[in-house]
VOKOL-875298 format. One record per residue (C-alpha): x, y, z; residue number from 0. Coordinates in nm, 2 decimals. Each point is the difference from the previous one (the first is absolute). Example, Ala and Ser with C-alpha at 12.3 -4.5 7.8 and 13.67 -1.06 7.14 Angstrom:
% residues 2
ATOM     px     py     pz fivex
ATOM   1.23  -0.45   0.78     0
ATOM   0.14   0.34  -0.07     1
//
This chain:
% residues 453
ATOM     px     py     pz fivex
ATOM  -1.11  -7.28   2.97     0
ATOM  -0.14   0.30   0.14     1
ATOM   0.31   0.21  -0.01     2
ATOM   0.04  -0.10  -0.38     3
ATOM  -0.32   0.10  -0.05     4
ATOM   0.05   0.35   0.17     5
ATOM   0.35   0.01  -0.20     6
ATOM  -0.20  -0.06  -0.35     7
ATOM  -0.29   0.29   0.11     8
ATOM   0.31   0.24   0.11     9
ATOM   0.13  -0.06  -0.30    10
ATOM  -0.29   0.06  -0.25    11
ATOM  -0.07   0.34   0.21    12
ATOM   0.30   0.11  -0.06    13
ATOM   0.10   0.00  -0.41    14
ATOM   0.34   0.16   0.09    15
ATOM   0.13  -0.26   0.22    16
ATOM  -0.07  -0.29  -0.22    17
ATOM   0.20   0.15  -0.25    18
ATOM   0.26   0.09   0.24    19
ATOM   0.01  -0.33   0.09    20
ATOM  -0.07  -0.20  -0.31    21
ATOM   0.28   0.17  -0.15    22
ATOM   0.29   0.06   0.30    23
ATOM  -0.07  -0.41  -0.02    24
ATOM   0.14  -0.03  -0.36    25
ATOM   0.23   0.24   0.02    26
ATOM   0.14  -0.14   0.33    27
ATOM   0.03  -0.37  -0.17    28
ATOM   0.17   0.19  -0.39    29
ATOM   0.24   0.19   0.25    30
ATOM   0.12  -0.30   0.24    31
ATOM   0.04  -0.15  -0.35    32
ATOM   0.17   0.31  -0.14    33
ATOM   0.24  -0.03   0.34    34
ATOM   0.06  -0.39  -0.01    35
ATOM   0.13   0.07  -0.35    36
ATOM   0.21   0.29   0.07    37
ATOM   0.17  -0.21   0.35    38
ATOM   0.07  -0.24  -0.29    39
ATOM   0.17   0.27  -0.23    40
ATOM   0.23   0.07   0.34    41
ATOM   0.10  -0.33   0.09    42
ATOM   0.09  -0.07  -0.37    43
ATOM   0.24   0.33   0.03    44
ATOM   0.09  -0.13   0.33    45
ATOM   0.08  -0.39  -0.13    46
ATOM   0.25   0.18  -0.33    47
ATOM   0.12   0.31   0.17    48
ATOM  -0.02  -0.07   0.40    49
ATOM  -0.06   0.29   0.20    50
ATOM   0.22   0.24  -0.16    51
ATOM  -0.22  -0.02  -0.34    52
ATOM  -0.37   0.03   0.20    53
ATOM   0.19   0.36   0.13    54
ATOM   0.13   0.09  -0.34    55
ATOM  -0.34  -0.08  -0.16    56
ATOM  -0.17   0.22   0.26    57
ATOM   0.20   0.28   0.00    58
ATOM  -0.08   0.01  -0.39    59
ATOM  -0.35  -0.01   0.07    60
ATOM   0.03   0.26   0.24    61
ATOM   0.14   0.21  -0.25    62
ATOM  -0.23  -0.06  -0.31    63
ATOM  -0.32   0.03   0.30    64
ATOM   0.15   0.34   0.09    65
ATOM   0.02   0.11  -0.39    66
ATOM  -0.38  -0.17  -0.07    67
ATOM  -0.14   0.22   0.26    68
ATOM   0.14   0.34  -0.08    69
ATOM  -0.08  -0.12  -0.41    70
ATOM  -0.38  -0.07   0.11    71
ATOM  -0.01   0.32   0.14    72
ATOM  -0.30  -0.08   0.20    73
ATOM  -0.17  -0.09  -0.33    74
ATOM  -0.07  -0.39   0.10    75
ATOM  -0.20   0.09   0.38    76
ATOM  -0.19   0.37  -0.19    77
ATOM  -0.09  -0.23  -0.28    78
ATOM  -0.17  -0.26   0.22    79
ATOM  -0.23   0.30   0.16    80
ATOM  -0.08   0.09  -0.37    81
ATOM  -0.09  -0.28  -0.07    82
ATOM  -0.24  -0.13   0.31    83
ATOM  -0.19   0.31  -0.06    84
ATOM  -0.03   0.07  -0.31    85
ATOM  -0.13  -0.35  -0.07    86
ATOM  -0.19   0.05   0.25    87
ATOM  -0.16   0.34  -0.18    88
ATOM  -0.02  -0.21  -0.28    89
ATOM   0.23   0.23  -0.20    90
ATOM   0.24  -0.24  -0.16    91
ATOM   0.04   0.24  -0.32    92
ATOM   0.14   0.29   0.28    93
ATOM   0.21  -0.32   0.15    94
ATOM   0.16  -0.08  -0.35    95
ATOM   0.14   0.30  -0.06    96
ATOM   0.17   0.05   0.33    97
ATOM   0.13  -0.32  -0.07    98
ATOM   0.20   0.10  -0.26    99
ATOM   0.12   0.29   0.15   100
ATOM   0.13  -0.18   0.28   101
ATOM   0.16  -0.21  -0.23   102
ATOM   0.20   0.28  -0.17   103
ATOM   0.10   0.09   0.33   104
ATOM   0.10  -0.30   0.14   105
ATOM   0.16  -0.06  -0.33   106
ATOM   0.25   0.31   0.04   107
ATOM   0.08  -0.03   0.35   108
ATOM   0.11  -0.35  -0.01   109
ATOM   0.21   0.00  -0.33   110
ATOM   0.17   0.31   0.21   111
ATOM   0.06  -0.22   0.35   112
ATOM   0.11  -0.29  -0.22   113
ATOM   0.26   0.21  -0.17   114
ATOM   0.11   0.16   0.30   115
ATOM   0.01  -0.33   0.26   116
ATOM   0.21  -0.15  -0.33   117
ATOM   0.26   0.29   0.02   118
ATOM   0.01   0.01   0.36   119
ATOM   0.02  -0.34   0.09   120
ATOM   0.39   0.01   0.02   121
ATOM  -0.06   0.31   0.26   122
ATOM  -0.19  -0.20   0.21   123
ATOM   0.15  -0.31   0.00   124
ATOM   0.31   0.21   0.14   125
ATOM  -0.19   0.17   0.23   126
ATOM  -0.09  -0.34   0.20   127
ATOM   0.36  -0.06  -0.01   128
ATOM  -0.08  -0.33  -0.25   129
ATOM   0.10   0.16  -0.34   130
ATOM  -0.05  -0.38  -0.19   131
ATOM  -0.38   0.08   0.10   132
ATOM   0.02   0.26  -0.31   133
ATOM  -0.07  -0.28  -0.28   134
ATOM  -0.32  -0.12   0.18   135
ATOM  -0.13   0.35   0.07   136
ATOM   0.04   0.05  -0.39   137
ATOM  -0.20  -0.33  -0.13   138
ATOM  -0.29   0.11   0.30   139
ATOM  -0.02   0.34  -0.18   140
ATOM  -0.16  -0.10  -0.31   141
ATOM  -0.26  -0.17   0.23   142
ATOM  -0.11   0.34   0.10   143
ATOM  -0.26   0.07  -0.31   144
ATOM  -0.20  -0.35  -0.03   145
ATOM   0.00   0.01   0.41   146
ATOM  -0.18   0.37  -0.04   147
ATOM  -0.21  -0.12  -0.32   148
ATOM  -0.09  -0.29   0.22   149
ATOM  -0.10   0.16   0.32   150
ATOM  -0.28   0.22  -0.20   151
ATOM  -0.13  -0.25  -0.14   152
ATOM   0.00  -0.26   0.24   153
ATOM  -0.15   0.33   0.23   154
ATOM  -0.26   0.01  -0.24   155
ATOM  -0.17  -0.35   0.01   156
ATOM  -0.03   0.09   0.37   157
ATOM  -0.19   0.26  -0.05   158
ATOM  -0.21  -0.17  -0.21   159
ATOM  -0.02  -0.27   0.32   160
ATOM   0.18  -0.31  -0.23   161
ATOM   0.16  -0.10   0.32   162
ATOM   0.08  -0.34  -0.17   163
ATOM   0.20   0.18  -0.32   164
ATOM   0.17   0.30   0.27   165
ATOM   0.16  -0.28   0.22   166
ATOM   0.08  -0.26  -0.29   167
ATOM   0.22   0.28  -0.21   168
ATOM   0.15   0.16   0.27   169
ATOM   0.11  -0.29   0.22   170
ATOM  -0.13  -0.34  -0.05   171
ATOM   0.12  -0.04  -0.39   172
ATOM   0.27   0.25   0.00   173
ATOM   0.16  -0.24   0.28   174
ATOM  -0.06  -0.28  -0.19   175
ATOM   0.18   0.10  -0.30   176
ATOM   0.25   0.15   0.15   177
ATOM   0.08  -0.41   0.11   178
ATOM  -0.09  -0.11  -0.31   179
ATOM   0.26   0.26  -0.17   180
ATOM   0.24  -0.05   0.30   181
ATOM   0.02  -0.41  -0.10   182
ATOM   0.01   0.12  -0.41   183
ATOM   0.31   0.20   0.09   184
ATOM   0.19  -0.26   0.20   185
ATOM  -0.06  -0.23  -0.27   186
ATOM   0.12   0.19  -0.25   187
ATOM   0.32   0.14   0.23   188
ATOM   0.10  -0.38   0.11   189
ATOM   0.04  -0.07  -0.45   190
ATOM   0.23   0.35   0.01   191
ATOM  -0.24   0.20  -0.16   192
ATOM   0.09   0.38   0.09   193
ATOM   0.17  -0.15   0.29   194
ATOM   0.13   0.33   0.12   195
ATOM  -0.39   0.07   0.07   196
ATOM   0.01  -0.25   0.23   197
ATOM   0.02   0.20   0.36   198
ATOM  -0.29   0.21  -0.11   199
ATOM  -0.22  -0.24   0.00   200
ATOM  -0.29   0.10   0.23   201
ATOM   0.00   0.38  -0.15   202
ATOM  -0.04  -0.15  -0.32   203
ATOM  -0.32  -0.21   0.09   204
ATOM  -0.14   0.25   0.16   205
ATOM   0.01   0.24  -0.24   206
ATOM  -0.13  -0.20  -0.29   207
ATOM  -0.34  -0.13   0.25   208
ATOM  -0.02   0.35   0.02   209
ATOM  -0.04   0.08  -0.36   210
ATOM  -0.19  -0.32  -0.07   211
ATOM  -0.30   0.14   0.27   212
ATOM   0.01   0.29  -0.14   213
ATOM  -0.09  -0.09  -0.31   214
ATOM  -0.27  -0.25   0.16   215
ATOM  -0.12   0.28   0.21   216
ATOM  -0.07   0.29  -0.30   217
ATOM  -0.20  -0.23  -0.19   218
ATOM  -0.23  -0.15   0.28   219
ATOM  -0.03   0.37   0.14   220
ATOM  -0.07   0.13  -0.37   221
ATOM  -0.26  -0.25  -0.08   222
ATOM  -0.23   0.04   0.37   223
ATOM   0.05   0.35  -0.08   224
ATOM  -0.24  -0.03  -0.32   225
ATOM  -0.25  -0.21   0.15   226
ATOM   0.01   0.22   0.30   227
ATOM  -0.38   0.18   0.06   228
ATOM   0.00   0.39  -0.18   229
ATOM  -0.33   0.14   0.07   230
ATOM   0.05   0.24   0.22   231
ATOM   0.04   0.41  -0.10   232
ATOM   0.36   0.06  -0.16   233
ATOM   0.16   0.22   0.20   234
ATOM   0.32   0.22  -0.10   235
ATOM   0.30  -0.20   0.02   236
ATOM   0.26   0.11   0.26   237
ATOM   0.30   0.16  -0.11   238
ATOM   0.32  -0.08   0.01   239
ATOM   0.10   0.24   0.28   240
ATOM  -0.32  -0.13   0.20   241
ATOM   0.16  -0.38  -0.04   242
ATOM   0.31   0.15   0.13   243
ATOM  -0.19   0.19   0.24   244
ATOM  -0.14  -0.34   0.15   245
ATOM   0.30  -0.23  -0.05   246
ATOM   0.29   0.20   0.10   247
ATOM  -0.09   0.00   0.42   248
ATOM  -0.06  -0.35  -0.08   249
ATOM   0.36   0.00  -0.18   250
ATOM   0.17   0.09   0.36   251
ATOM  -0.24  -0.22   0.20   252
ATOM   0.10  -0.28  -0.27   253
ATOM   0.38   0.09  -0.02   254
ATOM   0.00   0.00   0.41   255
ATOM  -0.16  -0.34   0.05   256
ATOM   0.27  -0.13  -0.22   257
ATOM   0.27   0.19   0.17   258
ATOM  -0.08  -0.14   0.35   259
ATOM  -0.09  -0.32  -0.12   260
ATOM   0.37  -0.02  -0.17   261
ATOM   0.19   0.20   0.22   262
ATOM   0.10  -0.27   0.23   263
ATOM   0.13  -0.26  -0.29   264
ATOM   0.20   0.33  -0.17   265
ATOM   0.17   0.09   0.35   266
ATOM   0.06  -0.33   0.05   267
ATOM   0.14  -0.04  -0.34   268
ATOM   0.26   0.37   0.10   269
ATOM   0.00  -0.11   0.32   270
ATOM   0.04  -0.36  -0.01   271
ATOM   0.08  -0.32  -0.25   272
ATOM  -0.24  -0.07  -0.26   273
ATOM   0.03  -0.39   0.21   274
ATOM  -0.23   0.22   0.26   275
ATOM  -0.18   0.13  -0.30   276
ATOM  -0.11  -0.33  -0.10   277
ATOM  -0.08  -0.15   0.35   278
ATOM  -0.20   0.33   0.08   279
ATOM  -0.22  -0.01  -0.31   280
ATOM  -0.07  -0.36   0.04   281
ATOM  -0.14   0.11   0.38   282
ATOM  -0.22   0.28  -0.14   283
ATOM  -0.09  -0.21  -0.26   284
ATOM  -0.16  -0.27   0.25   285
ATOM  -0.12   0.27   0.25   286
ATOM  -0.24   0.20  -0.31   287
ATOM  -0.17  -0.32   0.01   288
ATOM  -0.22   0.14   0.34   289
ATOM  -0.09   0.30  -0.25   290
ATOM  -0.09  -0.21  -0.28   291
ATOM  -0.37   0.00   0.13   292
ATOM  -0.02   0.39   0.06   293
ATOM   0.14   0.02  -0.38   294
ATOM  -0.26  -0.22  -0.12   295
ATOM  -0.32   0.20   0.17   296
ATOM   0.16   0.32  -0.12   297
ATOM  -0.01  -0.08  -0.37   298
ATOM  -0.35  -0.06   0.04   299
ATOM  -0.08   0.32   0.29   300
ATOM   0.22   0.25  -0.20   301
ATOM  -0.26   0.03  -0.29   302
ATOM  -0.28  -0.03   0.25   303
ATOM   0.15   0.29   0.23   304
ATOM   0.05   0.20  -0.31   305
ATOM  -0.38  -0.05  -0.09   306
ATOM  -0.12   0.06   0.32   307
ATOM   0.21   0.34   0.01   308
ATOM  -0.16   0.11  -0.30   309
ATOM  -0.28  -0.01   0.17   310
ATOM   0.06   0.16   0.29   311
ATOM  -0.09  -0.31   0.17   312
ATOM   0.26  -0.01   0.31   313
ATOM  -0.21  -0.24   0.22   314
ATOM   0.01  -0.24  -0.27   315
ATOM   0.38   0.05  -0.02   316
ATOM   0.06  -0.09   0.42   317
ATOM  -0.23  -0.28  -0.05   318
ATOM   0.16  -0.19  -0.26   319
ATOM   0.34   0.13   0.12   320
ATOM  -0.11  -0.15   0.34   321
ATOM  -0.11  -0.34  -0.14   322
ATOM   0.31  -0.01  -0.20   323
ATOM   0.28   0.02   0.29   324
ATOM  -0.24  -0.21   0.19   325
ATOM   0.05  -0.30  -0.26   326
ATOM   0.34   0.07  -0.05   327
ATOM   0.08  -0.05   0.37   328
ATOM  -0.15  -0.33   0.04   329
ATOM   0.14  -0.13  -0.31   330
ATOM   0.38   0.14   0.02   331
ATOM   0.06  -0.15   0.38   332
ATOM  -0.01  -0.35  -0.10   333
ATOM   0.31   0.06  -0.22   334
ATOM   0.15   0.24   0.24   335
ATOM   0.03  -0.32   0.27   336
ATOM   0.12  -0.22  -0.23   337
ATOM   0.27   0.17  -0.14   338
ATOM   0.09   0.10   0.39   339
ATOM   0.02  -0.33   0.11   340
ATOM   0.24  -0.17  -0.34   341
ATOM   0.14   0.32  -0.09   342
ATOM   0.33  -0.20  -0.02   343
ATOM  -0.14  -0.27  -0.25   344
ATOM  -0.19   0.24  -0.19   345
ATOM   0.29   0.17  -0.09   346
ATOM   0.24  -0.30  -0.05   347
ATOM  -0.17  -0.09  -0.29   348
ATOM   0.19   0.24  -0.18   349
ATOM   0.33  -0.12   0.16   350
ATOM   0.23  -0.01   0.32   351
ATOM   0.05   0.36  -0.06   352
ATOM  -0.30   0.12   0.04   353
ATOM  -0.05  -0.11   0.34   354
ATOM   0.20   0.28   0.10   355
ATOM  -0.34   0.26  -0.09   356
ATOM  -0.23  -0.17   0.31   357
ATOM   0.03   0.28   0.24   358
ATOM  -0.05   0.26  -0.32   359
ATOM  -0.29  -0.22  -0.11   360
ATOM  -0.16  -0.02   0.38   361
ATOM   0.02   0.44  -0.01   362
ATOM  -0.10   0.03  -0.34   363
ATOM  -0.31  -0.20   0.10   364
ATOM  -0.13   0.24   0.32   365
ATOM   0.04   0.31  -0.27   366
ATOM  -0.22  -0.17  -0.28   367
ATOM  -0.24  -0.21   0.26   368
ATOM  -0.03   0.44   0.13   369
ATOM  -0.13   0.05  -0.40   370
ATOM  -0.22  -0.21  -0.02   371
ATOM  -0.17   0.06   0.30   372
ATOM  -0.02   0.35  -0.10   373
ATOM  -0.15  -0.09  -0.35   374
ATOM  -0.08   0.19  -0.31   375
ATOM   0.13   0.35   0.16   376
ATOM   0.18   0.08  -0.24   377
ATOM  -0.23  -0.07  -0.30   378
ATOM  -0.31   0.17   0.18   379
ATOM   0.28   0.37  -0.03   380
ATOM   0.07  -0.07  -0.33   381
ATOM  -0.36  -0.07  -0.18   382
ATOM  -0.13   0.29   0.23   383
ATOM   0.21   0.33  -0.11   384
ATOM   0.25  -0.05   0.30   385
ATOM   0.29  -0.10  -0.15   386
ATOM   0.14   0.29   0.13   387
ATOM   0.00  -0.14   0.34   388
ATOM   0.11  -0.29  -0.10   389
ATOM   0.32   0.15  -0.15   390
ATOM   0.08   0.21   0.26   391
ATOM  -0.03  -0.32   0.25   392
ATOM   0.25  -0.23  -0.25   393
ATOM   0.26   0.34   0.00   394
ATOM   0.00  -0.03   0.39   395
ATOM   0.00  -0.37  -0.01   396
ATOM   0.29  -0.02  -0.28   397
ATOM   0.24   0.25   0.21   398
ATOM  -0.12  -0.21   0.33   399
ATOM   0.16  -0.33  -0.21   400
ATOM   0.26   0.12  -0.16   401
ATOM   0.15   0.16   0.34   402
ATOM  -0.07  -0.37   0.20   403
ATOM   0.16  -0.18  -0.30   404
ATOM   0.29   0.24   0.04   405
ATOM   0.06  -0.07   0.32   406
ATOM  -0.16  -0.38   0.07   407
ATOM   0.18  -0.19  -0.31   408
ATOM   0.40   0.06   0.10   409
ATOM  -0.13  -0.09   0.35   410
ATOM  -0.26  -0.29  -0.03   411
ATOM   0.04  -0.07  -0.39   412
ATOM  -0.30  -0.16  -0.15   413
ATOM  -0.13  -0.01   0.32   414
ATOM   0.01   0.38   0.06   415
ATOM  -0.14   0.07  -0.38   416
ATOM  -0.26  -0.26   0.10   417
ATOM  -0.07   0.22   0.30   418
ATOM   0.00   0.33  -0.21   419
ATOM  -0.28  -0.11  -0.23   420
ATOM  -0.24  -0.13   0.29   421
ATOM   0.01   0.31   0.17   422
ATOM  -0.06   0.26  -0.31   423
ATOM  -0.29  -0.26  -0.11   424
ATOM  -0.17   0.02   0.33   425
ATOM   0.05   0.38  -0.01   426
ATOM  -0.16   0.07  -0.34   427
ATOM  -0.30  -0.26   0.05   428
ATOM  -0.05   0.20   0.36   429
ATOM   0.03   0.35  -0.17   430
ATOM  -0.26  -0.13  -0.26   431
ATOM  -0.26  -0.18   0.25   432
ATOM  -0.05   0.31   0.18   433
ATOM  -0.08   0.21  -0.29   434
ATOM  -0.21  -0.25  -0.14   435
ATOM  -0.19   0.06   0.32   436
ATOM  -0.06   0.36  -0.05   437
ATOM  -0.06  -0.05  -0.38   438
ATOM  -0.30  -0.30   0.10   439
ATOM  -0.09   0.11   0.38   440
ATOM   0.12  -0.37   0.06   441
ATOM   0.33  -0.21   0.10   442
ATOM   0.05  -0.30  -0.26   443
ATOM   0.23  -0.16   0.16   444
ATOM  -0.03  -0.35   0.15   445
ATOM  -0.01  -0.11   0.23   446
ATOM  -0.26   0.28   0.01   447
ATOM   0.08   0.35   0.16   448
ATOM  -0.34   0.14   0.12   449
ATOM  -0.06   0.34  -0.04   450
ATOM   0.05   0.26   0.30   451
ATOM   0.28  -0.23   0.12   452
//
């Protein structure tokens, strides 16, 4: 009784932890949802299309990821930063009309990267060697424009800390109707209508959840926006060369996390059957589930570090930052000895084939178990003006996995692209800790670093 009692004054003492708490709990519970939803999406892929179809639907998505992030232009992470502190200036009028300039620019660039993945999707198909790949990089390019539209605006009921709404458009419900669309489209296949349409089955459900969350996603953002707080002193809205200013360092940083994160299924794909493809994505797939807590506490700490940097308030920064990784730890090992000791029933649930990604699945977990140890790293550069850093780190770390990919995948196959991606994870999260340190005056890693050592 005593130590709930010391828990509940801790708690009341400290306003920030509550909330980091209070809301990394729903978030956590939305996102497990969001992921049980989207394991359903693959298995559904995996029951119609075995192996071979999870690969082809993965490489697509690779590809319409790749053209999303160069369209947002760094537009979707800046626009979060405007808006945690501009609502918290109480200048929502200033806030509106960046808005709307971010919207014309996200606008352009993404009608530009769906046109241009469109015409070169029979280019890249041949350049993994699988030219059929070319009709499926084609239907994934007209994804490109609702995926930017909904990434702002999804962004921007972060920033205005509707956690619940952020999660709910941009995993749990979007995964949802992509299965509900998925069954639609069988339906409708198996009574020959467009039967030809059949094979792109999983691109086509994908792409319409997308649009369907987008249109969700403006309206809810548009109408918090209005009964957001405005009494604070308008102050001159930014420009659009300032947005760009802010967004395009966050453009590389954003365009490099992709890259790494997708370099091993694209090598895979040159270097290997889209069979692998599919096993390998299944593996990574289970694996992210030890990060799913760190992603939760950072879509409540982002706004909060953001806030705190606007007030110069770095103490505050290490000490949530600290409290976050700490949490994260204790709830991510649980799941990280589970899925060590049935990796090989996990993973026949999707079927026999699958089997074959245990010794992928068991690396994959010692890179992410490394990130969420580390904890919100990243996110504490980025809300503080050092995404610089941050960019230079995922250059170094992009060359360091593309070069073990290279080398690892004709070698060790999945395996060796399992291998590749563990190592550049633990690299960047290192690279990031220890500047973290210098930014703070304090390690926030756990299991906790003490300073001098």
């Amino acid at each position: 009784m005593q130590l709930i009692k010391d828990l509940k004054d801790k708690l009341q003492k400290d306003p920030h932890f509550l909330e980091l708490l209070k809301g990394s709990g729903t978030a956590f519970v939305l996102r497990i949802i969001g992921l049980f939803f989207s394991y359903i999406f693959l298995m559904l892929i995996s029951r119609y299309f075995g192996s071979a179809g999870v690969g082809i639907f993965a490489l697509s998505l690779v590809f319409l990821n790749i053209g999303g992030t160069f369209a947002k232009g760094g537009l979707h992470i800046s626009f979060l930063r405007f808006v945690s502190e501009y609502v918290s200036l109480k200048d929502v009028s200033t806030l509106r009309s960046i808005y709307k300039k971010v919207l014309s620019l996200a606008g352009v660039f993404s009608l530009t990267f769906s046109i241009l993945l469109y015409f070169l999707s029979p280019f890249l198909a041949d350049l993994l060697g699988k030219p059929y790949l070319s009709s499926y990089f084609k239907i994934m390019s007209i994804g490109v424009v609702p995926l930017v539209y909904l990434s702002i605006n999804t962004e921007g009921l972060r920033g205005l800390k509707r956690i619940k709404e952020y999660i709910l458009f941009s995993s749990c419900l979007l995964n949802l109707f992509a299965i509900f669309i998925f069954f639609t489209c069988v339906f409708c296949f198996n009574f020959g209508f467009k039967l030809e349409l059949k094979v792109f089955t999983p691109e086509i459900s994908y792409i319409s959840a997308v649009i369907i969350m987008l249109v969700v996603a403006f309206f809810s953002f548009q109408k918090l926006l209005k009964k957001a707080e405005n009494t604070g002193v308008s102050t001159k809205s930014l420009s659009y060369s300032e947005i760009l200013n802010v967004s395009l360092p966050m453009l590389v940083s954003g365009s490099l996390i992709i890259l790494v994160t997708w370099t091993d299924t694209i090598m895979l794909g040159w270097l290997g059957s889209v069979s692998d493809v599919g096993i390998y994505n299944v593996a990574i797939k289970i694996a992210r589930i030890v990060i799913v807590f760190l992603t939760s506490v950072n879509t409540i700490a982002a706004p909060k570090f953001a806030e705190f940097y606007a007030n110069k308030d770095y103490k505050a920064i290490a000490r949530v930052a600290k409290q976050a990784s700490k949490l994260v730890f204790f709830l991510t090992f649980p799941f990280v000895i589970i899925i060590l000791i049935f990796p090989d029933r996990i993973l026949l649930l999707f079927g026999k084939d699958f089997v074959n990604g245990k010794v992928a699945l068991i690396i994959l977990i010692s890179g992410f178990l490394f990130n969420a140890m580390a904890g919100s790293v990243g996110n504490i550069l980025q809300m503080t003006g050092n995404q610089r850093y941050h960019r230079n780190v995922l250059i170094i770390g992009t060359f360091l996995n593309i070069f073990l990919n290279y080398f690892l995948i004709p070698v060790y196959g999945l395996n060796g692209a399992a291998i590749a991606s563990a190592v550049s994870m633990i690299f960047w999260n290192f690279m990031f800790s220890i500047k973290v340190k210098k930014l703070t005056g304090e390690w926030v890693f756990f299991p906790q670093i003490k300073n001098g050592e």
